[in-house]
N, C-alpha and C positions, 0 to 999 in steps of 0.2 A: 398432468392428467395421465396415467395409465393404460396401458393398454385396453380397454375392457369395453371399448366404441368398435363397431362392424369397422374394419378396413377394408377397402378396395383399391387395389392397387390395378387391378386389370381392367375394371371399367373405362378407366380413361380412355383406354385402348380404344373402345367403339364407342363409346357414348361422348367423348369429351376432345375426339381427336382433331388438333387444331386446322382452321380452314383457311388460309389467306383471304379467301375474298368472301367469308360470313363474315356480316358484322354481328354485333351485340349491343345494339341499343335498344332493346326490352331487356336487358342484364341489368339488376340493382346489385348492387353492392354494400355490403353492409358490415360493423362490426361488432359484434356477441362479448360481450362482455357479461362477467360471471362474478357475482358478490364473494368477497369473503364467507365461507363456511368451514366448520371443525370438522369435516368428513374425513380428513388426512391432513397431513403434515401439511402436503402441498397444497390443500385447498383453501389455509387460513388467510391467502393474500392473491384469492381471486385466482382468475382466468380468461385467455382473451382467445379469440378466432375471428376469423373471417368468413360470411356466408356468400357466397353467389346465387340467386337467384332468378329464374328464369319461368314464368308460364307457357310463354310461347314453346319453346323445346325443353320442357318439364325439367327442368333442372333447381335443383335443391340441393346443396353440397357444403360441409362446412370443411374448413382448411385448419387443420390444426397443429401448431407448429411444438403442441407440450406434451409429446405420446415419448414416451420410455418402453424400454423391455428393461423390468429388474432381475428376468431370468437369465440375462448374460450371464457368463463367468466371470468373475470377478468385481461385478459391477458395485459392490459397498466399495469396497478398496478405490476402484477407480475412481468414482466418487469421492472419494476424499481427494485426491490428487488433481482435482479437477479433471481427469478426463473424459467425463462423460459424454456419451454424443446421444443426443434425442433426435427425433425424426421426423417427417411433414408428413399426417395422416388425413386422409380426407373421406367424412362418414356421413350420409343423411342428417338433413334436419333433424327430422323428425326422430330418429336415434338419439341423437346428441337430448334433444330434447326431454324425452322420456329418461334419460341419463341423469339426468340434471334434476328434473320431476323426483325422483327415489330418493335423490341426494338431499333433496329441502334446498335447492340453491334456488337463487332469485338470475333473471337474467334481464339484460339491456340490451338491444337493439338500437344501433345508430346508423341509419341511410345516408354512405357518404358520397360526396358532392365530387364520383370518378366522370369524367368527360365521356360520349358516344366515342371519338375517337380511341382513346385510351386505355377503353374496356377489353377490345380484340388481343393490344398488347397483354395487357393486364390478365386474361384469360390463359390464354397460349405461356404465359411465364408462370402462372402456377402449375399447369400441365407440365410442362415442364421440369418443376421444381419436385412433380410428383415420381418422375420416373426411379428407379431402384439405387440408379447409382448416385440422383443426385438427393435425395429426400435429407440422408441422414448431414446434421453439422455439430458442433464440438459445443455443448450447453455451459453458458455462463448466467446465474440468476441473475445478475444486475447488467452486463451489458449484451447479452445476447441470449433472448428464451422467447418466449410465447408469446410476449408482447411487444417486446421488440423486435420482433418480424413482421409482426401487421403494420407499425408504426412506419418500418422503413420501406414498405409495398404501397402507402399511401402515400405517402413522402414523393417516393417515386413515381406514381400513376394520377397523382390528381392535376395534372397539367398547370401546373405554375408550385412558386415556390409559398410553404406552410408559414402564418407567420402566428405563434404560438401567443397565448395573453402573457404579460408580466408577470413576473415570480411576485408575488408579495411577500413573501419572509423567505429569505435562503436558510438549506437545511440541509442537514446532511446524509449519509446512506443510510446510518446508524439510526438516527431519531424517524427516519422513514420505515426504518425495518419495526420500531418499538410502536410504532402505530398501530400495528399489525399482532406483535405479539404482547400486546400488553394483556391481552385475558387471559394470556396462557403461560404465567410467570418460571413455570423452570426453561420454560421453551425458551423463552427470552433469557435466562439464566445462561443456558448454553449457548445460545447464539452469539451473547457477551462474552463467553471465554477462548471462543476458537476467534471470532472477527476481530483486526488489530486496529490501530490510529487512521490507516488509510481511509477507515471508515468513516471518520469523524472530522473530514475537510465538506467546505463547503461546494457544492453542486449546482449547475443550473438547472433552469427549470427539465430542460428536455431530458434532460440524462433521472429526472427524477420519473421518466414513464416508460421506466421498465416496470411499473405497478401496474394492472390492470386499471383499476380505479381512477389514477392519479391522469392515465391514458385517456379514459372514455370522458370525465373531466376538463383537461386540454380542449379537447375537441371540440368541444360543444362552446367554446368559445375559442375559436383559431379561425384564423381566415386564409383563403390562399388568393395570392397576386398574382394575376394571367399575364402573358406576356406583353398581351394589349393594353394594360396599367387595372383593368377592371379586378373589382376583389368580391371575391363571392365566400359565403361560409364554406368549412370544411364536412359539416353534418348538416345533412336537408332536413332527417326527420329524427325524431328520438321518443324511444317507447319501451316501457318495463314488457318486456313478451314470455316473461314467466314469475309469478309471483310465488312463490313456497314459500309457504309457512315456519316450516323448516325446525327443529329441537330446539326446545323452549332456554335460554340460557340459566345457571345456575351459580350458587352463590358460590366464592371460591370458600374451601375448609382452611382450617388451620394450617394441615401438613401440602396446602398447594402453593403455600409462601414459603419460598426458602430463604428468605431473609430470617424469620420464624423460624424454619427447620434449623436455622444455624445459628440463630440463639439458643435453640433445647441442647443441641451437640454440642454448643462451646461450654452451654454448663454442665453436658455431664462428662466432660473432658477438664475441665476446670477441679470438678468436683474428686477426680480420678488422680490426677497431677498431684492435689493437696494432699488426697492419701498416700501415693506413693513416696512425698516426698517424706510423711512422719513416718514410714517402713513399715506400713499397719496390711497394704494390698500390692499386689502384684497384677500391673493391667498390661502388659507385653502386647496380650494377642489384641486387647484393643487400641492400641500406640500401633502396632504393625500394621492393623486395618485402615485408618487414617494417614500414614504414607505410601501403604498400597497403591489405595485408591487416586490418591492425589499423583502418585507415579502413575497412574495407568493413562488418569487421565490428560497429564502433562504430554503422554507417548504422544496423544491427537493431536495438540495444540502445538507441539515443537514438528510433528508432520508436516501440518499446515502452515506455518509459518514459515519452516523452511525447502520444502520439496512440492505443498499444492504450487496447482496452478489456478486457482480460487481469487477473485481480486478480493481486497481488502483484508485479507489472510496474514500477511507478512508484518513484520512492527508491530509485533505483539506484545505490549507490556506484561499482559499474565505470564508470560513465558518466566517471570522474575519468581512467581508462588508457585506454579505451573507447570511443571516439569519430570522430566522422565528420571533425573537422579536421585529423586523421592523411592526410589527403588531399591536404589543401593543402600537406605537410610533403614529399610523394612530390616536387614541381613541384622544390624548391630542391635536388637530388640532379643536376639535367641544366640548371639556366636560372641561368647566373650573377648575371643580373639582380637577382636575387630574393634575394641573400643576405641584405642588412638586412632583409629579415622574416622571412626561414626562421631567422637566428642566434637574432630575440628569440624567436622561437617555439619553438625547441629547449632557448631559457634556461628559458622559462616551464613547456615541457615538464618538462625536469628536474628544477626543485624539485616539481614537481607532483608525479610521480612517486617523488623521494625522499620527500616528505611523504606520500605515501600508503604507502609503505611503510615508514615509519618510526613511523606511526599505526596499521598494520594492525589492533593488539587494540581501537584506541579507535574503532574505526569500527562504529556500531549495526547492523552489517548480520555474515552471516556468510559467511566469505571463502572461494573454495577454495586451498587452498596451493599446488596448480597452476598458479596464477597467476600466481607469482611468479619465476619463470626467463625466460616471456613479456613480463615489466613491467622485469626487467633486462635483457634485448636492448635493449628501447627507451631504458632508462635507457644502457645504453652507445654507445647510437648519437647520442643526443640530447647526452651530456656530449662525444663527439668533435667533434659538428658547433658545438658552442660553442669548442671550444678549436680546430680547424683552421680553419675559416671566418673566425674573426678574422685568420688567420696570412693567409688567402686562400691556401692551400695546395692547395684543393682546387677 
């Protein structure tokens, strides 16, 4: 979530300043949970927070641990490098709410099951966590963001230990993330070229509610074991407290498949290849565009692979199609000079290429099939620039 909720950072100071001997047992506790919605990138896979609530001394506050500034400097760059640090923002109800209302998001409320004893703590430690120096922490989307800071607050304040339902099918980050972007196929496109194998082990349940969803879910069937053997739920009550209607969905087009988009491009790369090869046309500048691209985009995926600090980034088999010496490949399209290295690089391309798709099931990673009309452009441009370039035809 965005900067774009009231912050208060100096309220705490008077209104929230911690007491030793108040208690807080009219404090309910509660956690907000926010549906999947297309309002951004970020909101396709939900939203989690914490509210406190209070009538006795009017207190209404939600804890949000998913607030960014994108106006830092350099914060795309960091971002990819994994360093970004997000920070714990705490805004009205009734803000957050009217936020969410514009948005078309649906919201969940679950009243959870914090002890009178454990609330004072529990209070006093997000004041706490609100102060200036301690708010901001280093943002990881699967094991440390928005929801896995509520998760490990309850974890820790519900007075005994969580004892979560049974996983019924083990699954991994990968097919958890496609859950999420399956309506929105290049999004998923790209999230398949940058995430590596690491993605694709299998997980337990717990490590699987870094989801908002998968979290509020959990919960409503978890129990917690008091130290006196007694096991009480971990949610008292649960209730939709914001219903949106929200933009109607829509069917995908033709050009929103890129399995599609790369059939059209493999044949009119196919189509382009045949001509060149009979000496009828000259497509350079469209061969150069298609290693470009695939250089530019290799630059992100060998980043990530080898310098983020992103988990599941590392062991990336596209790095084999995917890659930044596609670069060097654009040069020998316009500089005659260059052909004895652009030839062996096209050779070396090729088998690379057909070995990688000739290997697809053997490869421990999990592939997208969309890939593979993208990987025969190049495989048909790379097998032409081996067989014309010897001729010096071109």
């Amino acid at each position: 979530m965005s900067v774009k909720h009231f912050l208060f950072f100096f309220l705490p100071l008077f209104t929230f300043s911690p007491v030793k001997s108040q208690t807080y047992d009219s404090l309910r506790v509660s956690l907000l949970t926010v549906n999947p919605h297309s309002q951004a990138v970020w909101t396709i896979f939900g939203h989690t927070a914490l509210r406190l609530f209070d009538t006795i001394r009017k207190i209404d506050i939600v804890f949000n641990w998913g607030t960014f500034d994108a106006g830092k400097p350099n914060f795309h760059a960091r971002f990819v490098q994994g360093k970004t640090d997000y920070f714990l923002s705490a805004s009205y109800f009734k803000s957050i709410i009217e936020g969410h209302t514009e948005e078309g998001a649906v919201v969940t409320e679950q009243i959870l099951n914090i002890p009178d004893d454990e609330k004072d703590t529990l209070f006093n430690s997000l004041f706490n966590n609100l102060q200036p120096q301690n708010i901001e922490y280093r943002y990881s989307f699967i094991f440390d963001n928005c929801t896995t800071r509520p998760r490990d607050i309850i974890e820790r304040f519900c007075g005994g230990t969580i004892t979560y339902p049974e996983q019924t099918r083990p699954v991994t980050f990968r097919q958890l993330i496609h859950q999420y972007t399956q309506p929105y196929p290049w999004l998923k496109f790209g999230i398949d070229c940058v995430i590596g194998s690491g993605a694709d082990s299998l997980i337990s349940l717990r490590n699987e509610l870094f989801l908002p969803l998968k979290l509020m879910d959990a919960l409503n069937h978890s129990t917690i074991k008091k130290q006196n053997g007694d096991i009480q739920p971990v949610v008292l009550s649960s209730a939709v407290i914001l219903q949106s209607s929200g933009p109607q969905s829509t069917r995908l087009k033709l050009w929103d498949n890129p399995f599609t988009v790369g059939l059209l491009i493999f044949f009119l790369y196919s189509v382009s290849v045949f001509l060149t090869y009979k000496n009828k046309y000259n497509f350079r500048s469209f061969y150069f565009l298609l290693f470009f691209i695939a250089g530019t985009g290799g630059c992100l995926v060998a980043m990530l692979n080898f310098f983020s600090l992103h988990p599941c980034v590392q062991s990336n088999w596209n790095i084999l199609w995917l890659h930044p010496l596609h670069l060097f490949a654009c040069t020998g399209f316009f500089f005659r000079k260059s052909f004895r290295f652009i030839n062996w690089y096209h050779i070396v391309n090729f088998v690379t290429l057909s070995g990688f798709l000739m290997g697809w099931y053997l490869i421990p990673q999990e592939l997208n099939m969309a890939f593979i009309p993208f990987i025969l452009c190049m495989l048909v441009v790379s097998g032409l620039q081996v067989v014309v370039l010897k001729q010096k035809r071109l």
